[in-house]
C-alpha positions as CSV (number, residue, x, y, z in Angstrom):
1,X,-4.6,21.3,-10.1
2,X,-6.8,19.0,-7.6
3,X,-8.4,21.2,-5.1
4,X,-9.8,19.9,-1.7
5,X,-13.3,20.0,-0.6
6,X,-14.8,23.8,0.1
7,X,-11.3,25.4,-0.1
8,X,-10.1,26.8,-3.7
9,X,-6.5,27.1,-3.1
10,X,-6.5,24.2,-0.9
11,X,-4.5,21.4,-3.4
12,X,-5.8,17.2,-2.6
13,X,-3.8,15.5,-0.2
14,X,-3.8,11.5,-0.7
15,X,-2.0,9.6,2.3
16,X,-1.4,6.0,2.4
17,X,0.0,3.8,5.5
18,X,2.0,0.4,4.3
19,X,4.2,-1.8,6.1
20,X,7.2,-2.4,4.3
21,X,9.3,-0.7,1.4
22,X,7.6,-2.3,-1.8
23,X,3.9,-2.1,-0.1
24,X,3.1,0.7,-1.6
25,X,3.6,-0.7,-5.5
26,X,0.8,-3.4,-5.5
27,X,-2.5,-2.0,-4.4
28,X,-1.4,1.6,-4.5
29,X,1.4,2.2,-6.5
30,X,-1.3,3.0,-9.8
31,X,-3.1,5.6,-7.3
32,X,0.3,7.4,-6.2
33,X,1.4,7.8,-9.6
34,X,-2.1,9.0,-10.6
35,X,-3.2,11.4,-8.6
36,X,0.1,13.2,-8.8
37,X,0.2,13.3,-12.2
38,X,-3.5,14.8,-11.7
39,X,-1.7,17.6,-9.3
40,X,-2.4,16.6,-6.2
41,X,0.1,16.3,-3.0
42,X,1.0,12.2,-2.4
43,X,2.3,11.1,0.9
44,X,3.2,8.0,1.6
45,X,4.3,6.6,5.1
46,X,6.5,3.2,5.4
47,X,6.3,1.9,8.8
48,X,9.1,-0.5,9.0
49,X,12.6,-1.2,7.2
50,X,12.2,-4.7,5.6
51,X,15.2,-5.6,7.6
52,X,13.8,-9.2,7.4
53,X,13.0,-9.3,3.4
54,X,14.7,-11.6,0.9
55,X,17.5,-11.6,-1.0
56,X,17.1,-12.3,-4.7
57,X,20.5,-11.9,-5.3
58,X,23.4,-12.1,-3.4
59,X,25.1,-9.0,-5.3
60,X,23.0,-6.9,-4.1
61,X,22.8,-7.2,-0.6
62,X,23.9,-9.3,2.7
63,X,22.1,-9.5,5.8
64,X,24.1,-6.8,7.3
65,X,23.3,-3.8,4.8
66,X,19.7,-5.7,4.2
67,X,18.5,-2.2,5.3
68,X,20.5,0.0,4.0
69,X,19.7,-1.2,0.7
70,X,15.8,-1.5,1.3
71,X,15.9,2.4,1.6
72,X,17.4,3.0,-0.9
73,X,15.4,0.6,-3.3
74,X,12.1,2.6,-1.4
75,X,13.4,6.0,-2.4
76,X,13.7,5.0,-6.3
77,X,10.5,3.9,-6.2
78,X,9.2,6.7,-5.1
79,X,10.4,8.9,-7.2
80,X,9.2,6.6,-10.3
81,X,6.1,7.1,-8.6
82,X,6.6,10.6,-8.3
83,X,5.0,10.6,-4.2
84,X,5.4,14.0,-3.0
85,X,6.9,12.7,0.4
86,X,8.3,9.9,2.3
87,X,8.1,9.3,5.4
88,X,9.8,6.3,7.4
89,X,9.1,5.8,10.4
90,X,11.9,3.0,10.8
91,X,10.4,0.2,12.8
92,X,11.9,-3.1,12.6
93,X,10.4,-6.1,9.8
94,X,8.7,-7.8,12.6
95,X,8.8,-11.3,9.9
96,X,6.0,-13.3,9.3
97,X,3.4,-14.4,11.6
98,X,5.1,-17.0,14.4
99,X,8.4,-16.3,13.8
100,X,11.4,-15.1,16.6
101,X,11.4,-11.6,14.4
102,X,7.9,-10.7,15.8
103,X,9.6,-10.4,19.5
104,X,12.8,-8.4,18.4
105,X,12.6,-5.5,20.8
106,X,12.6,-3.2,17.9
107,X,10.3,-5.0,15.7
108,X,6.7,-3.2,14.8
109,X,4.9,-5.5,17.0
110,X,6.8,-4.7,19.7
111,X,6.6,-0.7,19.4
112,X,4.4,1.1,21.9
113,X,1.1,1.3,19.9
114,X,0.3,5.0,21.3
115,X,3.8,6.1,20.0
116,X,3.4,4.9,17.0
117,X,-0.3,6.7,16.5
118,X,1.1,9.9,17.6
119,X,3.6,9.3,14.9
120,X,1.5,9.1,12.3
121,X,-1.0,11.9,13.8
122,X,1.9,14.2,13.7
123,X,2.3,13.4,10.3
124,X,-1.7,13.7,9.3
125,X,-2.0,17.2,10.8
126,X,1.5,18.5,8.9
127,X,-0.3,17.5,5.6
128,X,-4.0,18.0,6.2
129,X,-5.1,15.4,3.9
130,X,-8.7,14.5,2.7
131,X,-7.7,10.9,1.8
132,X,-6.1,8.4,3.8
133,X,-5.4,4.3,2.6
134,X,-4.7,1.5,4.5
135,X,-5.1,-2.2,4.6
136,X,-8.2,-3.8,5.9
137,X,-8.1,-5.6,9.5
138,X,-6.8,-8.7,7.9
139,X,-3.7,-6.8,6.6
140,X,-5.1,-8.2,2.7
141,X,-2.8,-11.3,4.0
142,X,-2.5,-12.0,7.6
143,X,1.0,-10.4,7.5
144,X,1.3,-9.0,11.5
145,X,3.2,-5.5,10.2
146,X,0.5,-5.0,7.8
147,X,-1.9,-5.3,10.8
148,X,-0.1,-3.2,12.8
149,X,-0.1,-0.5,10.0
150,X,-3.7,-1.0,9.8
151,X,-4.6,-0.6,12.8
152,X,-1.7,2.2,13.8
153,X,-3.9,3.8,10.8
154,X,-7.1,3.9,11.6
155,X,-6.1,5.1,15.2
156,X,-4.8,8.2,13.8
157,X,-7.7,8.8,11.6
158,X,-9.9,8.6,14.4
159,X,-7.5,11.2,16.5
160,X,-7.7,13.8,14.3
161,X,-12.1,12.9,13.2
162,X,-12.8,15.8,15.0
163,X,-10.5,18.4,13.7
164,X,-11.3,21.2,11.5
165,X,-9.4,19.9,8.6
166,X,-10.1,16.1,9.3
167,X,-9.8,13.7,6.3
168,X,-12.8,12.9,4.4
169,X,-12.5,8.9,4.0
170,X,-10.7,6.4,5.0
171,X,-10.3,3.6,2.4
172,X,-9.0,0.3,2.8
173,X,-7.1,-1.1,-0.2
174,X,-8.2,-4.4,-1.0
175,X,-8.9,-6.9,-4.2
176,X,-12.7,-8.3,-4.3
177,X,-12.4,-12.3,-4.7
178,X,-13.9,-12.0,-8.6
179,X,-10.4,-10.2,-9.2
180,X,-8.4,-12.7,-8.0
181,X,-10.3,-15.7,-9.3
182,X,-10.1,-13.6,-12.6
183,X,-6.5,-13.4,-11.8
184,X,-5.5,-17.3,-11.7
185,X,-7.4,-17.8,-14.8
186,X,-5.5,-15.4,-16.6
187,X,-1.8,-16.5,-15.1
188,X,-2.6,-20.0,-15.7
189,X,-3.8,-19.5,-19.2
190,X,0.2,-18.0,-19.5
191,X,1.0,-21.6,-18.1
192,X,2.1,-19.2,-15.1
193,X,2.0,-21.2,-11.4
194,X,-0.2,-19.2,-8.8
195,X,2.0,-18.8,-5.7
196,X,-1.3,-18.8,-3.7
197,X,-4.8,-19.8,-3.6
198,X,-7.8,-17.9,-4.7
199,X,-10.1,-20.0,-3.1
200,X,-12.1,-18.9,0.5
201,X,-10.4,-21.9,1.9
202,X,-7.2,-20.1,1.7
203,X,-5.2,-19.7,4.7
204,X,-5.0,-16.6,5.1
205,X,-7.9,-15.5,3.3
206,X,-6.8,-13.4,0.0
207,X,-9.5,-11.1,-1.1
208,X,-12.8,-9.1,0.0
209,X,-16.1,-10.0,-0.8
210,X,-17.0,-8.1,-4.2
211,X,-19.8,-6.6,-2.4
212,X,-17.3,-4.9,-0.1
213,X,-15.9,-2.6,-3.2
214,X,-17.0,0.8,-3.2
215,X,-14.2,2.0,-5.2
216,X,-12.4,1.2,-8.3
217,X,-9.6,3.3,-9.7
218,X,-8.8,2.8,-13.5
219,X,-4.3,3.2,-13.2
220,X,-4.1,1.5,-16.7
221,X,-2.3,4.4,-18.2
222,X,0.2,4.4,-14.9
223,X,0.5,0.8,-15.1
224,X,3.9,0.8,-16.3
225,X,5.0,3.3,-13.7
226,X,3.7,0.9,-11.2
227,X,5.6,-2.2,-12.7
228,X,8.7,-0.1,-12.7
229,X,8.5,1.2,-9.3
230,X,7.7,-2.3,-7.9
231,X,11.0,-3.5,-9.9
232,X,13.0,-0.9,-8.2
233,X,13.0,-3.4,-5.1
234,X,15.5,-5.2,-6.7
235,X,16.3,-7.5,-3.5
236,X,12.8,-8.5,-3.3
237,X,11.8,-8.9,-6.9
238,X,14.6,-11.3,-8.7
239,X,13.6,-12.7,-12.1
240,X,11.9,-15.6,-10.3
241,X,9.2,-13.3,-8.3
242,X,6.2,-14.4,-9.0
243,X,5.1,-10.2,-10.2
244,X,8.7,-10.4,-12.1
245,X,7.3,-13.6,-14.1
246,X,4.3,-11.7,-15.6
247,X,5.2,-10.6,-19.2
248,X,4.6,-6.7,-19.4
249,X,0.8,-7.1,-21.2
250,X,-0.5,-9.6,-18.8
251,X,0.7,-7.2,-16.1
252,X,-1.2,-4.7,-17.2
253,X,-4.3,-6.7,-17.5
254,X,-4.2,-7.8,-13.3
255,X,-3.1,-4.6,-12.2
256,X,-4.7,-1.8,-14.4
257,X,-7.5,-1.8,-11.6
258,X,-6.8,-0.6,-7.8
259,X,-9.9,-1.4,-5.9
260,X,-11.0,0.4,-2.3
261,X,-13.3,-0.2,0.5
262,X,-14.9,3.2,1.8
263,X,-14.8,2.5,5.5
264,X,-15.2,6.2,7.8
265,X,-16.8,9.1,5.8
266,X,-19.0,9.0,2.9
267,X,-19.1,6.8,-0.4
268,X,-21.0,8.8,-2.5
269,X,-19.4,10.0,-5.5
270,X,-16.3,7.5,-5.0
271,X,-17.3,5.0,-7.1
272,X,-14.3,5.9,-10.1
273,X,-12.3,8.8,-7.9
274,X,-11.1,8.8,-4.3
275,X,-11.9,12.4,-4.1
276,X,-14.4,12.0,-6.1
277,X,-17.9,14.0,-4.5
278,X,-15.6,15.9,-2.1
């Protein structure tokens, strides 16, 4: 068993804040399924409902039941993961940046922002953790929900800074530029097509600087727990996903690293271990 800082029978608490059901696989699927199979409590929270998603297939879902199904696909994945609890708070897919979905009257964007943090503050002083992840300002893509969750996140950190059990850090989950130049070259040398650039130019901007990293997490050995989570979102990830395309080794190459930015509290001992120091 993982204990927190100070307190013996006090067990870790990891938190992370995502968007939309499948999120939580890509940057921090390898960290959920770690650090519970270390002992420690895993919460993730899943601001919206992917109402406005793809369909890879037709079989599995229409328009209508979109939702419906997106839960469902969520909950599998969590339990490959093994996250201790789910919470969704049930906000509408507000859709990519531009589009009518970002003014539905129950899209994300469109939630009253103090709501929302007292949402998640709720949540953060049920569970008391001493880790909480997010996405950095730029959402790691420019993606308005995954804004929103960012900054719905670090609003409830910063309610709660002053509480007697307050979290320890607040990380950002990101992927330093070096990764995802090191990225293309492996896919390409598959004969793979990148579905997006790795350059600065790139609009939005994919990556952090490399001297933004504090933290990198080694989830080789959870790796295949991660690809099968993120392949429980069968409506999202059809055979011709770009993740879906990746045979199982080169898989485990690009994602057997999970890579942080310490942002509140302190780095030291975090280089390998979000907890790590604590």
């Amino acid at each position: 068993m993982l204990y927190g800082p100070g307190v013996a029978d006090t067990p870790r608490v990891l938190l992370a804040v995502h968007a939309h059901p499948d999120d939580e696989c890509i940057t921090t699927g390898g960290i959920l399924a770690r650090y519970a199979a270390a002992g420690a409590r895993t919460i993730l929270i899943t601001c919206t409902d992917g109402a406005v998603g793809e369909i890879s297939d037709p079989s599995l879902a229409t328009p209508g039941n979109l939702v419906e199904v997106r839960a469902a696909e969520l909950d599998e994945a969590v339990r490959i993961l093994n996250v201790s609890r789910l919470v969704k708070l049930g906000y509408r897919d507000s859709g990519m940046a531009g589009t009518d979905d970002n003014q539905h009257p129950d899209s994300f964007q469109q939630a009253d922002f103090p709501t929302a943090v007292a949402r998640v503050v709720d949540i953060l002083r049920e569970e008391k953790p001493q880790i909480v992840v997010t996405y950095d300002e730029n959402g790691g893509y420019g993606h308005p929900d995954h804004i929103r969750a960012h900054q719905v996140a670090v609003a409830a950190f910063d309610a709660v800074a002053n509480e007697s059990w307050a979290p320890s850090r607040l990380f950002y989950a990101v992927v330093p530029r070096s990764a995802f130049a090191r990225f293309g070259e492996l896919v390409r040398e598959a004969g793979i097509e990148m579905p997006f650039s790795e350059t600065r130019e790139a609009q939005p901007p994919f990556g952090v600087d490399d001297d933004l990293i504090t933290t990198t997490i080694d989830v080789g050995a959870y790796v295949e727990q991660k690809r099968n989570a993120l392949t429980a979102h069968r409506t999202q990830m059809g055979p011709e996903m770009f993740f879906m395309r990746l045979p199982p080794a080169l898989f485990g190459q690009v994602f057997g690293q999970e890579f942080f930015q310490v942002v509140k509290g302190s780095a030291k001992g975090a280089s390998t271990d979000l907890f790590g120091g604590l």
